[in-house]
C-alpha positions as a Markdown table, in Angstrom:
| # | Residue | x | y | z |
|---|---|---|---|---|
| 1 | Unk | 8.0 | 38.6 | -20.6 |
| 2 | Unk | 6.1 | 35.2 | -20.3 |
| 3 | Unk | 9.0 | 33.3 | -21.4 |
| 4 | Unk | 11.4 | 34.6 | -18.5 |
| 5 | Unk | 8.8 | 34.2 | -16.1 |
| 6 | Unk | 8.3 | 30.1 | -17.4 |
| 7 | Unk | 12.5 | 30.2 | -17.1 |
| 8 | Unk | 12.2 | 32.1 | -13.7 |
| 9 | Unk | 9.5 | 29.3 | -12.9 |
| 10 | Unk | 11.4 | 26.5 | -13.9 |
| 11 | Unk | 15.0 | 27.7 | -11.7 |
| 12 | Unk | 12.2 | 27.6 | -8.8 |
| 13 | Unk | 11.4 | 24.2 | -9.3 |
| 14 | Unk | 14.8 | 23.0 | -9.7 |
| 15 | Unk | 16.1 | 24.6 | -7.3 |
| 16 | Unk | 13.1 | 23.0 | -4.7 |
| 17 | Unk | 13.9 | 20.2 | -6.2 |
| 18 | Unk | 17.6 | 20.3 | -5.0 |
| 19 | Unk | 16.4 | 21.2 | -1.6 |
| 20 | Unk | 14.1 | 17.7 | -1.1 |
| 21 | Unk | 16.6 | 15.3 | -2.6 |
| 22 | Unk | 19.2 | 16.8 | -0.4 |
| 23 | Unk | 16.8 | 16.7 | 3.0 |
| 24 | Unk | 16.0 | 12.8 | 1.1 |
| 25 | Unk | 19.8 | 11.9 | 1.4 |
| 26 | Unk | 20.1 | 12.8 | 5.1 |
| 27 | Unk | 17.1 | 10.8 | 6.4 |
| 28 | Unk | 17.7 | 7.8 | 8.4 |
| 29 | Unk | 15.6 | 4.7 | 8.5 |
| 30 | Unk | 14.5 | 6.7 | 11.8 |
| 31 | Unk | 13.1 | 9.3 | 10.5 |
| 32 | Unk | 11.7 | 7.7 | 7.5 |
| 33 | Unk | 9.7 | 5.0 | 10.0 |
| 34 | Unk | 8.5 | 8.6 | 11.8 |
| 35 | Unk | 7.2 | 10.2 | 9.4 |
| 36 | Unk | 5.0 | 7.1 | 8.5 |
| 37 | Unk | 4.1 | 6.6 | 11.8 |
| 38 | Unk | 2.3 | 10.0 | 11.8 |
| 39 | Unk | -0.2 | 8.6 | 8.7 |
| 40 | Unk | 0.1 | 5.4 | 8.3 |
| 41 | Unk | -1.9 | 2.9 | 11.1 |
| 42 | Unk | -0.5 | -0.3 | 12.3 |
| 43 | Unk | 1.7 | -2.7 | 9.6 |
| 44 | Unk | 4.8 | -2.4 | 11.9 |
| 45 | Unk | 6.9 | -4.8 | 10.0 |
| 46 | Unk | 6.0 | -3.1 | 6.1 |
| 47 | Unk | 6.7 | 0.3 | 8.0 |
| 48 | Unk | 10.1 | -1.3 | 9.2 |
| 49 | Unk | 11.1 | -2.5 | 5.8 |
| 50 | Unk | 10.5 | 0.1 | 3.5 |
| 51 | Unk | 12.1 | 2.5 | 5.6 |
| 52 | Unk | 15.6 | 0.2 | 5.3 |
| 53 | Unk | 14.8 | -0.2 | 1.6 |
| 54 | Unk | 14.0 | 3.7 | 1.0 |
| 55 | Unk | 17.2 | 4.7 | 2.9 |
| 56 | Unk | 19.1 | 3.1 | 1.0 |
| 57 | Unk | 17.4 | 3.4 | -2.2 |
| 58 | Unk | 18.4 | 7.2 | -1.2 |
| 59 | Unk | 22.0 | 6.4 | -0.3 |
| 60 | Unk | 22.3 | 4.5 | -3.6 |
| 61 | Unk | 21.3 | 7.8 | -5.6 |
| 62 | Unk | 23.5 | 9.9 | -3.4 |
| 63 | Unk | 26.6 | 7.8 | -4.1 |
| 64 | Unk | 25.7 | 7.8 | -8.0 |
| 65 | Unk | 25.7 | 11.5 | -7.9 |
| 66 | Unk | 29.4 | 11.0 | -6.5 |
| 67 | Unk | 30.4 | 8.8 | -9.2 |
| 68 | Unk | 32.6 | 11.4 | -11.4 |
| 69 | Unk | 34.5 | 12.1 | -8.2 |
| 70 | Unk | 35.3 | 8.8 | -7.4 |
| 71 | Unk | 34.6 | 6.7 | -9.9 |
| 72 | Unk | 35.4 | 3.5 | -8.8 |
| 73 | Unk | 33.5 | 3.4 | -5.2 |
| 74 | Unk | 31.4 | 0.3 | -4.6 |
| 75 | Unk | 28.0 | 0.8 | -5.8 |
| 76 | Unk | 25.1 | -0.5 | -3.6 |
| 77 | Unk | 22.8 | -3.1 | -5.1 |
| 78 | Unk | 19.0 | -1.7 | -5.9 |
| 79 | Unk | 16.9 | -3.7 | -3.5 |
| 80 | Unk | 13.3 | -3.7 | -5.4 |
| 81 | Unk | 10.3 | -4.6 | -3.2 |
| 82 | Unk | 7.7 | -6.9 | -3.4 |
| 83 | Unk | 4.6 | -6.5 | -1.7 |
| 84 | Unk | 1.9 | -8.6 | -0.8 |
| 85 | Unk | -1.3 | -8.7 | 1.1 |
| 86 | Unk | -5.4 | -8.3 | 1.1 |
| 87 | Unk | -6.6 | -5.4 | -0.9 |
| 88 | Unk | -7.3 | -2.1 | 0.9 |
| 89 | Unk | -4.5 | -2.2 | 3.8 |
| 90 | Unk | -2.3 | 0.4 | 2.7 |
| 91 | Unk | -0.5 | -0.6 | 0.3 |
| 92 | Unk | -0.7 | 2.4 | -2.2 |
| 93 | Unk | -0.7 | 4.6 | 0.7 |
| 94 | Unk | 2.6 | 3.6 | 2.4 |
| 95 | Unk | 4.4 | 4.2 | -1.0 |
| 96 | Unk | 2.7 | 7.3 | -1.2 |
| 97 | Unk | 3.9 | 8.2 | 1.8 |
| 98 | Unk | 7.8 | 7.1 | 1.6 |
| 99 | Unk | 8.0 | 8.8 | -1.7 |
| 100 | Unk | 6.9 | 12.0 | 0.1 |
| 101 | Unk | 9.1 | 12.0 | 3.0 |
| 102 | Unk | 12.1 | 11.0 | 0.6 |
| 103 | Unk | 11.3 | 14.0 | -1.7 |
| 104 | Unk | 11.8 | 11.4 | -5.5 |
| 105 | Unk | 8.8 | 11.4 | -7.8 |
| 106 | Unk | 6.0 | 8.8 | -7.1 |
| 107 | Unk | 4.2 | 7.1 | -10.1 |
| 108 | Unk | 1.2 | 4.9 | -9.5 |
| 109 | Unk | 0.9 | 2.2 | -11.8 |
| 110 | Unk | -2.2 | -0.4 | -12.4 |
| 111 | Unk | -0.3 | -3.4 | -14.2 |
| 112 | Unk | -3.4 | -5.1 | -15.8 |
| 113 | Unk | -3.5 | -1.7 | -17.7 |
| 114 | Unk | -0.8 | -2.3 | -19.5 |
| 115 | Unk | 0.3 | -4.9 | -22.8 |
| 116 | Unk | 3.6 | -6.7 | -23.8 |
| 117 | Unk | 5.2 | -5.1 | -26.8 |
| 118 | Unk | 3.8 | -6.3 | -30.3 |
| 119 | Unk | 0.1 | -6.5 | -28.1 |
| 120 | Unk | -2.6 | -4.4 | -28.8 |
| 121 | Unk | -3.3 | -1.7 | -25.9 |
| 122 | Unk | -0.3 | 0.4 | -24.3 |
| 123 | Unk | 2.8 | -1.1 | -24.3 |
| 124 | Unk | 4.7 | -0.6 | -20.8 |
| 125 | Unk | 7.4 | 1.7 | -22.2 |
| 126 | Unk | 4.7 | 3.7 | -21.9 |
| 127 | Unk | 5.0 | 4.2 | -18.1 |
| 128 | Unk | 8.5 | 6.1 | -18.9 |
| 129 | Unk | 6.2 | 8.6 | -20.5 |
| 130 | Unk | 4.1 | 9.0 | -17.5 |
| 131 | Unk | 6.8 | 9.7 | -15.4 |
| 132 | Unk | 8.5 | 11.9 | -17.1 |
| 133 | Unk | 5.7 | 13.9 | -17.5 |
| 134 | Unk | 5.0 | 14.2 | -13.7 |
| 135 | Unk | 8.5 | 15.3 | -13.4 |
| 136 | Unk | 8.1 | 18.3 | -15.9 |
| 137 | Unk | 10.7 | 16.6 | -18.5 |
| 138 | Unk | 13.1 | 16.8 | -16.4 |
| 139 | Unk | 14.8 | 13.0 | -17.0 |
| 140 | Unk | 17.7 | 13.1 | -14.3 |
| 141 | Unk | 14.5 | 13.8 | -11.7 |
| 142 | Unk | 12.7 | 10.9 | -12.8 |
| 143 | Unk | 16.0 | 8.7 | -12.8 |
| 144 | Unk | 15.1 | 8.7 | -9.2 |
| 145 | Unk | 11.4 | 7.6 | -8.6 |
| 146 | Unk | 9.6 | 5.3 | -7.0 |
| 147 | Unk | 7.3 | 3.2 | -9.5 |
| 148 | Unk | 5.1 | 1.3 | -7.5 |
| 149 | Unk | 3.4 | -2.1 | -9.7 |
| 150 | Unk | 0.0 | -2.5 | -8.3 |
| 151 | Unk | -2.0 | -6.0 | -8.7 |
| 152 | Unk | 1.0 | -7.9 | -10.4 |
| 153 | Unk | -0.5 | -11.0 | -9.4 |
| 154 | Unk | -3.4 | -10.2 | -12.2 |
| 155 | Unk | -0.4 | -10.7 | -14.5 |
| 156 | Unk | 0.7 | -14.3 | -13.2 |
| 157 | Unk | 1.4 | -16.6 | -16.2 |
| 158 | Unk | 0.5 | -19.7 | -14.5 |
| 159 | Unk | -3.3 | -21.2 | -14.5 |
| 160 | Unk | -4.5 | -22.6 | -11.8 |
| 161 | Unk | -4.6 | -20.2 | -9.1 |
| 162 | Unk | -6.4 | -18.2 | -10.6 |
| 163 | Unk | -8.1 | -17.7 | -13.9 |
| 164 | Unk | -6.0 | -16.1 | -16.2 |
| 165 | Unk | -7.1 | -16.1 | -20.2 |
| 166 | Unk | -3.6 | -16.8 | -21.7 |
| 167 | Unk | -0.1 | -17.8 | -19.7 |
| 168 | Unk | 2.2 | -16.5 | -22.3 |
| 169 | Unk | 0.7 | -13.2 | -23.1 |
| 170 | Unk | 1.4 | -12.6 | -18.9 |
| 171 | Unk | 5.0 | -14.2 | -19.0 |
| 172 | Unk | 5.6 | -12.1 | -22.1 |
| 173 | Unk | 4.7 | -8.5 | -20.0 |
| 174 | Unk | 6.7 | -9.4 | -16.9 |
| 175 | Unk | 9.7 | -10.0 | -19.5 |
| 176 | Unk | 9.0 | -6.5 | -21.0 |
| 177 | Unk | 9.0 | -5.2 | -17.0 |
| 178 | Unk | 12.2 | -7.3 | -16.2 |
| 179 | Unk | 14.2 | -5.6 | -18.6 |
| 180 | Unk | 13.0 | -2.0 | -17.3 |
| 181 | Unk | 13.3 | -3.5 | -13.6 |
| 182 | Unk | 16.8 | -4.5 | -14.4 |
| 183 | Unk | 18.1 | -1.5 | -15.5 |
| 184 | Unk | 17.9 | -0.2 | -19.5 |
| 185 | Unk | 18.3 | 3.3 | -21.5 |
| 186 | Unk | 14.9 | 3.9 | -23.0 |
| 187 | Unk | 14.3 | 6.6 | -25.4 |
| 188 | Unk | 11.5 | 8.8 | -24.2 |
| 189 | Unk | 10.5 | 11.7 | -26.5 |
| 190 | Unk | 13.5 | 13.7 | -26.9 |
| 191 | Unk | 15.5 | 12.3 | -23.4 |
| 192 | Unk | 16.9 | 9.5 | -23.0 |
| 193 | Unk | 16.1 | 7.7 | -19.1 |
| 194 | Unk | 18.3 | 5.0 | -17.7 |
| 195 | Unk | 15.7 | 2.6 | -15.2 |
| 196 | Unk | 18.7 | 1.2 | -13.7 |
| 197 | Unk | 18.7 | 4.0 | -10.4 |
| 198 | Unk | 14.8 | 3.4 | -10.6 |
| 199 | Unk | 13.2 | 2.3 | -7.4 |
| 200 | Unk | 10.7 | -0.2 | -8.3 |
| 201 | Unk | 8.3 | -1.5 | -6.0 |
| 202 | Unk | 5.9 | -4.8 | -7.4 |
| 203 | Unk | 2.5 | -5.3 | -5.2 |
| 204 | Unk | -0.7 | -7.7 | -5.2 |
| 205 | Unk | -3.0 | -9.7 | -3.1 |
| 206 | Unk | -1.8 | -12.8 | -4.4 |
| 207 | Unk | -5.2 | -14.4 | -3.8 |
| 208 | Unk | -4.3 | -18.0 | -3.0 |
| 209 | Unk | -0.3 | -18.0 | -2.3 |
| 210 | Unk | -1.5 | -19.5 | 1.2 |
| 211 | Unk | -2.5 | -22.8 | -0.6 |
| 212 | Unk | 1.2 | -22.9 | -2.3 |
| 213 | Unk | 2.6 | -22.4 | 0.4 |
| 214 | Unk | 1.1 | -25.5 | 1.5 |
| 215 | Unk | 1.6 | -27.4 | -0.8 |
| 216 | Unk | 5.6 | -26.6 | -1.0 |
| 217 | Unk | 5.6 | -27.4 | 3.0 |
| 218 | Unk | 3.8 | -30.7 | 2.7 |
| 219 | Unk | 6.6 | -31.7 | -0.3 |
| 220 | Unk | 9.7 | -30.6 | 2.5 |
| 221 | Unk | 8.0 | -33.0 | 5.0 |
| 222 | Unk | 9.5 | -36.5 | 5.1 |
| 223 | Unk | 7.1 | -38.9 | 4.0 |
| 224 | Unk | 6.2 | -41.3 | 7.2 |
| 225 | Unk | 5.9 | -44.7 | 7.2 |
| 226 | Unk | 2.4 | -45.1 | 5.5 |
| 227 | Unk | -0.6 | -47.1 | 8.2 |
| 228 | Unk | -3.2 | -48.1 | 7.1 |
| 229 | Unk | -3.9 | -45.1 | 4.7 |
| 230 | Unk | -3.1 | -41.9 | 6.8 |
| 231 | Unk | 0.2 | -40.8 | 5.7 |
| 232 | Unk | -1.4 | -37.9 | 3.6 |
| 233 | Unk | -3.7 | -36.8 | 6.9 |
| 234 | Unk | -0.4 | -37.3 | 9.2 |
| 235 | Unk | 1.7 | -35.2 | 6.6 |
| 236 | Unk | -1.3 | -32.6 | 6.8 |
| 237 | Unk | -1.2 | -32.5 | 10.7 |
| 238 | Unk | 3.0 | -32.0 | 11.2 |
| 239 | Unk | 3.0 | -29.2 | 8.8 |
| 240 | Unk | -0.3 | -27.5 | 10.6 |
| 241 | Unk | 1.4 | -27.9 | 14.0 |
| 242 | Unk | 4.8 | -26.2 | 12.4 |
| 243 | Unk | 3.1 | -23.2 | 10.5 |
| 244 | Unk | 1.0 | -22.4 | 14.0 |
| 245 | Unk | 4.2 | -23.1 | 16.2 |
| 246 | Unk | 5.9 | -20.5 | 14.3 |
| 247 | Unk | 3.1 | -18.1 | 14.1 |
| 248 | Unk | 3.0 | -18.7 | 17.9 |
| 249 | Unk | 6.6 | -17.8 | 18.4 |
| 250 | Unk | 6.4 | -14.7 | 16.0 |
| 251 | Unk | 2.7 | -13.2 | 17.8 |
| 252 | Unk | 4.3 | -14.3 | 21.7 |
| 253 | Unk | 1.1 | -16.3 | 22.3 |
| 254 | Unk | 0.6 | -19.6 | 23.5 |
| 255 | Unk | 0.8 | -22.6 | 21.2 |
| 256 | Unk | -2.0 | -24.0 | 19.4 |
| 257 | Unk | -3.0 | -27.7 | 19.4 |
| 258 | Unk | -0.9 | -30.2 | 17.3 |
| 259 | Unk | -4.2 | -30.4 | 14.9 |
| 260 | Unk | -5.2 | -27.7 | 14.4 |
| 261 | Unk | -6.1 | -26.3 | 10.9 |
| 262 | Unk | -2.9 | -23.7 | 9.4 |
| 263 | Unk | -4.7 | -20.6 | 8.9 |
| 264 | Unk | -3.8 | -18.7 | 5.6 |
| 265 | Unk | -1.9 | -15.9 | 7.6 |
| 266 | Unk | 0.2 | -18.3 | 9.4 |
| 267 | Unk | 1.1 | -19.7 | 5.9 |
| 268 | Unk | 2.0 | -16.7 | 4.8 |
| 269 | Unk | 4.1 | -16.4 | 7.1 |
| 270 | Unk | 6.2 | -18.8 | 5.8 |
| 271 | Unk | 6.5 | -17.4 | 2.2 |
| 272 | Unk | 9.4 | -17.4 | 0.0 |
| 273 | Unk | 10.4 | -16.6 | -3.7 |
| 274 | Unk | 9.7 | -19.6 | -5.3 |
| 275 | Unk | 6.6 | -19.8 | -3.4 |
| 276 | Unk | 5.8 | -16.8 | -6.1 |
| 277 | Unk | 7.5 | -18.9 | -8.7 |
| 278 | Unk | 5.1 | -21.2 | -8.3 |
| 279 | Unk | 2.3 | -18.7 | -8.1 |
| 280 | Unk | 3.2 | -17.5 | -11.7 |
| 281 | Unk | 5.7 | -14.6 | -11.2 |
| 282 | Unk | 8.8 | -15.7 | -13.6 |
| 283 | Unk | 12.2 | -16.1 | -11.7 |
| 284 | Unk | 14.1 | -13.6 | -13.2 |
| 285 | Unk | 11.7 | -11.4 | -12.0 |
| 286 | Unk | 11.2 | -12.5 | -8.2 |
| 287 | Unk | 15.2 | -12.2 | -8.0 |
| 288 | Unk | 15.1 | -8.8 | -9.3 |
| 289 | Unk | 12.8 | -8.3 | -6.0 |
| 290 | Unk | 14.7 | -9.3 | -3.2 |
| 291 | Unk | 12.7 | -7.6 | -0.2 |
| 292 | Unk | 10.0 | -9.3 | 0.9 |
| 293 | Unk | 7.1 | -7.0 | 2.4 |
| 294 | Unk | 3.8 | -8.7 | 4.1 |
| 295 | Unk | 0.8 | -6.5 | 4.6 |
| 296 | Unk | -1.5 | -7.6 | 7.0 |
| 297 | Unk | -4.9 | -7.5 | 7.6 |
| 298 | Unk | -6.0 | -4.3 | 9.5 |
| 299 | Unk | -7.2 | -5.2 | 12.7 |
| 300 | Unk | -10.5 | -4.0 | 14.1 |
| 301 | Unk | -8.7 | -1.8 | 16.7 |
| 302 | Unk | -6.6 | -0.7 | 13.4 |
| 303 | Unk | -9.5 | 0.4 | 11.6 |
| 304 | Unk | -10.9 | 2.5 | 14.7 |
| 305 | Unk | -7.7 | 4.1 | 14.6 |
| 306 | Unk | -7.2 | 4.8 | 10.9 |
| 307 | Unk | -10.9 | 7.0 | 11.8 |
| 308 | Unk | -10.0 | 9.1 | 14.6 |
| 309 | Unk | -6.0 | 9.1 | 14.6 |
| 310 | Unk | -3.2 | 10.5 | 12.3 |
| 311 | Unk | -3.3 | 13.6 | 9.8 |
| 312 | Unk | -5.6 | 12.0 | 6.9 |
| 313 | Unk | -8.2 | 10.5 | 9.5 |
| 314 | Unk | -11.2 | 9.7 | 7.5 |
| 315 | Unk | -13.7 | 10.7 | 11.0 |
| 316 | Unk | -11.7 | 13.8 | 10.8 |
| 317 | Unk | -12.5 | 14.5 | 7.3 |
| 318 | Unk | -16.5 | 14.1 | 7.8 |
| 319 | Unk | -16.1 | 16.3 | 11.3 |
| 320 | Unk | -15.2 | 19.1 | 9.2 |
| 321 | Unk | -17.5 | 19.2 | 7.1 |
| 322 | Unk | -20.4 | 18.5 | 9.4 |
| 323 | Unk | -18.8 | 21.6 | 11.4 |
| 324 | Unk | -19.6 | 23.5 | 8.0 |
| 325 | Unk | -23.0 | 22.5 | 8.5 |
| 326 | Unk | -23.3 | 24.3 | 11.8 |
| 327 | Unk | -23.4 | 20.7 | 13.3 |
| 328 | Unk | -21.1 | 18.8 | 16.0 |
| 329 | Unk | -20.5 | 15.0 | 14.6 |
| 330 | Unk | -19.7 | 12.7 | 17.7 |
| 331 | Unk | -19.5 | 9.2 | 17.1 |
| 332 | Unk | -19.7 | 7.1 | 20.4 |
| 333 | Unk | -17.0 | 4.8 | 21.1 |
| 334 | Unk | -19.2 | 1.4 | 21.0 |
| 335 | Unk | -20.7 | 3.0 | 17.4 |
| 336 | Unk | -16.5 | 3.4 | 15.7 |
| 337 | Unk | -16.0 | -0.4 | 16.8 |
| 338 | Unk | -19.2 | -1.3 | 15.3 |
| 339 | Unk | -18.3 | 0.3 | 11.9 |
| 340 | Unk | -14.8 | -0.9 | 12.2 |
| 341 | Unk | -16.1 | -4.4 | 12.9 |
| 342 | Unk | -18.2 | -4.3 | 9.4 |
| 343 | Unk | -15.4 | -2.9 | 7.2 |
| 344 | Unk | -13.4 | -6.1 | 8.8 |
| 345 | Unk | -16.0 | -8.1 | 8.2 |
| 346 | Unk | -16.1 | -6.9 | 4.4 |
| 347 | Unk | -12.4 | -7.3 | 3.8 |
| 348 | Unk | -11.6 | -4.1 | 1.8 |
| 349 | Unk | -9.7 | -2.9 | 4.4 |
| 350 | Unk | -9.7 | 0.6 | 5.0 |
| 351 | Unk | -11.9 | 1.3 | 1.7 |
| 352 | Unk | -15.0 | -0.6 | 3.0 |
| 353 | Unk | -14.6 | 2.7 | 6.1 |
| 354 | Unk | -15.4 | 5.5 | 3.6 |
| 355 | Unk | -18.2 | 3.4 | 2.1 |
| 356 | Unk | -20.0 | 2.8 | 5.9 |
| 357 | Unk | -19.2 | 6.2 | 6.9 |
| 358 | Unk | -21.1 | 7.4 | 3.8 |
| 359 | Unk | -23.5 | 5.1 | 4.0 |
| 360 | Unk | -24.6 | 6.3 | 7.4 |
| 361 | Unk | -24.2 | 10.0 | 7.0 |
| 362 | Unk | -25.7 | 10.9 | 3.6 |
| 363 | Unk | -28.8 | 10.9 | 5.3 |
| 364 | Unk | -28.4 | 13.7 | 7.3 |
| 365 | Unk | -26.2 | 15.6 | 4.8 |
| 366 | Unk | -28.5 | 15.1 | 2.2 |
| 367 | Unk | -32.1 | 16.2 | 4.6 |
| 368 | Unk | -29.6 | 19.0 | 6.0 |
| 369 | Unk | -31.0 | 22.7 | 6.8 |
| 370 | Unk | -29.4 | 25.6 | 8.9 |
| 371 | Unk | -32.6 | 28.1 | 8.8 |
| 372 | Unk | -32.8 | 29.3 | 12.9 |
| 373 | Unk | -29.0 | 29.6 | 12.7 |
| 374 | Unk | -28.6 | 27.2 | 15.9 |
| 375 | Unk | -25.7 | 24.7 | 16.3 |
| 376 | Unk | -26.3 | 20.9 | 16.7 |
| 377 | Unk | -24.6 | 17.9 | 18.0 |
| 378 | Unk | -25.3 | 14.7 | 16.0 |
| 379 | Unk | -24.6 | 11.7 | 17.8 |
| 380 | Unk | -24.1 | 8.1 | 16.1 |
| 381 | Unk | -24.7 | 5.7 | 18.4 |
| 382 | Unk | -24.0 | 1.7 | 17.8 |
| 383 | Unk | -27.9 | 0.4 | 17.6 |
| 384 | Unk | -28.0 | 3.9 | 14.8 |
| 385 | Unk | -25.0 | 2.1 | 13.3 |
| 386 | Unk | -26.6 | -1.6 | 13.1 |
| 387 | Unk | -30.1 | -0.2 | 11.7 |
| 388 | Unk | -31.8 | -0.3 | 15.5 |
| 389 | Unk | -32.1 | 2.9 | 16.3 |
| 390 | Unk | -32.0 | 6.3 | 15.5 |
| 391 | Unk | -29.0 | 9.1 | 15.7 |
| 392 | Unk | -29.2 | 11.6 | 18.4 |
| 393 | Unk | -29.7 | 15.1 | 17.0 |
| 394 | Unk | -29.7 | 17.9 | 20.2 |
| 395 | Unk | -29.6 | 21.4 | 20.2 |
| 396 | Unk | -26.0 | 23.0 | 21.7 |
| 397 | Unk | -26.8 | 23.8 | 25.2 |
| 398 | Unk | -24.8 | 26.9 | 24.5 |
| 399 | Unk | -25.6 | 29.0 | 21.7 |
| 400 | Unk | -24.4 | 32.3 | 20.1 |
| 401 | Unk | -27.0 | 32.9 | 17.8 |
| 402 | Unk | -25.6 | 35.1 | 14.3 |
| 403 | Unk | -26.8 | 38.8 | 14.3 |
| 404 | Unk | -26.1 | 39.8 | 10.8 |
| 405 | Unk | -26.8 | 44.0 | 11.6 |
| 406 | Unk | -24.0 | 43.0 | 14.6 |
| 407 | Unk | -21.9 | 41.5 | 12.6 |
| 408 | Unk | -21.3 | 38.6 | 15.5 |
């Protein structure tokens, strides 16, 4: 009996299965780019790109499926994606997100967890074993995830940006992940998975690619005729006015002085692959990652939004439980730009929110008692916020007080 209901079980699952990849192969770019506008705040252009790069990454999997009926149709290349950008600005969540609204398996992986074969520590075949265990064994399923590289950069196998203990034994795990990212039968268990229909997506902060960036635009700038010493300072200033006049033209604002200093967001601006060649990525590998994907900094108008708007607010989160509490949380608007102004200031992104937020409210959830039964507003103003002043805590002017005999 328990063995046809697993079977029964499993027909279910299938069968749901079925059902996403189908809705996953009519999406548009469109609809993809709605559904992360509903949860994701701000990064327009990431939002923009990854919808392209999932639609077809859906297209691709569709057509494969045709391939016994018409076997020799044009195959579409597998556009992997590389993104980059400060930590805590949505990276994991956008993926998160995309693999949901495409309906493919999602697998989360943190690359400094992970060794080159013949290394001690788990080897990155390893990762096939995660994913097919999120998919249930089922190996044709997880022939069409979304594996998503987190902090690559921590696996650069060039000194010098950052500190990194030993070059080769990083060059040596991004050739272990090229061959997987390029497409190989591995033997997993008792299945055998081909990577090549595999949607891999690399990410990182890449903590000084501004300064290579640099660099490579001071080489492409022809060397003036040196005077008196101040070629290097004259190089410095042509390629600060052309990183800023292009930032300009992208952000429609006016342009800045001739001399003023690039800042590293301009810069990035200007990235290309072998800017990450430089960095320490190996160049098999960037050309297995065509699409370039910048995430920016969240602004702090972003951050008030990622607390009060979309589905997975993290205000909204902290009004419901508060509203278990018997207790009304309001936040004023001067006290959400305050916050948002700190997390900015912190540069965690949308992570340095949930530790403010906490930060200011265990206080009251921790002292918290409902004995008279009344309802309260708590009010957060900005001087509560910047440790000058107290929260407001009122009594509801309108009360309906529980009567247990009443049952009201």
């Amino acid at each position: 009996m328990e063995k046809t209901e697993n079977k029964r079980k499993h027909l279910r699952q299938r069968l749901e299965e079925r059902k996403h990849r189908r809705q996953g192969a009519m999406l548009t770019p469109a609809e993809i780019r709605e559904h992360l506008d509903k949860y994701v705040i701000g990064q327009e252009q990431a939002k923009i790109t990854l919808s392209v790069a999932v639609y077809e990454h859906l297209q691709a999997l569709a057509a494969r499926e045709k391939e016994d009926l018409a076997p020799d149709s044009v195959r579409l290349p597998k556009n992997n994606i590389l993104l980059f950008g400060p930590t805590g600005c949505g990276k994991t969540h956008l993926l998160n997100q995309v693999a949901k609204v495409a309906g493919v398996p999602f697998l989360e992986v943190n690359a400094p967890a992970y060794s080159p074969t013949g290394y001690k520590g788990t080897n990155i075949s390893h990762i096939l074993e995660e994913l097919l265990a999120k998919t249930h064994g089922d190996a044709r399923q997880a022939e069409r995830a979304i594996i998503f590289f987190d902090e690559l950069d921590k696996k650069a196998s060039k000194p010098g940006i950052q500190s990194f203990p030993d070059a080769a034994y990083c060059a040596e795990f991004q050739h272990d992940l090229l061959k997987m990212v390029e497409g190989a039968t591995y033997e997993v268990g008792d299945e055998h998975l081909d990577t090549s229909g595999i949607l891999f997506v690399m990410a990182g902060a890449f903590v000084g690619l501004d300064q290579v960036v640099r660099r490579r635009l001071e080489r492409e700038q022809p060397a003036p005729v040196k005077r008196l010493g101040f070629a290097a300072p004259a190089v410095t200033a042509k390629v600060n006015a052309r990183v800023n006049a292009k930032a300009d033209a992208q952000e429609g604002c006016q342009a800045k002085p001739a001399g003023a200093q690039a800042k590293a967001a301009d810069l990035l601006a200007q990235v290309t692959p072998e800017d990450f060649v430089e960095y320490g990525i190996i160049t098999e590998l960037t050309g297995r990652t065509p699409v370039l994907c910048r995430i920016l900094q969240l602004t702090t108008e972003e951050l008030v939004r990622i607390m009060t708007d979309g589905r997975e607010s993290i205000l909204r989160a902290y009004e419901g439980l508060f509203n278990a509490m018997n207790v009304d949380l309001v936040f004023t608007p001067e006290a959400l730009r305050e916050v948002a102004e700190r997390a900015r200031k912190r540069k965690m992104g949308a992570r340095a929110l949930n530790a403010i937020l906490e930060q200011l409210l265990a206080p009251f959830i921790s002292d918290y008692e409902d004995e008279d039964g009344l309802r309260r507003t708590l009010t957060i103003t900005a001087a509560y916020v910047r440790g000058q002043g107290k929260a407001q805590v009122a009594i509801n002017a309108t009360q309906t007080v529980n009567d247990p005999e009443n049952g009201v």
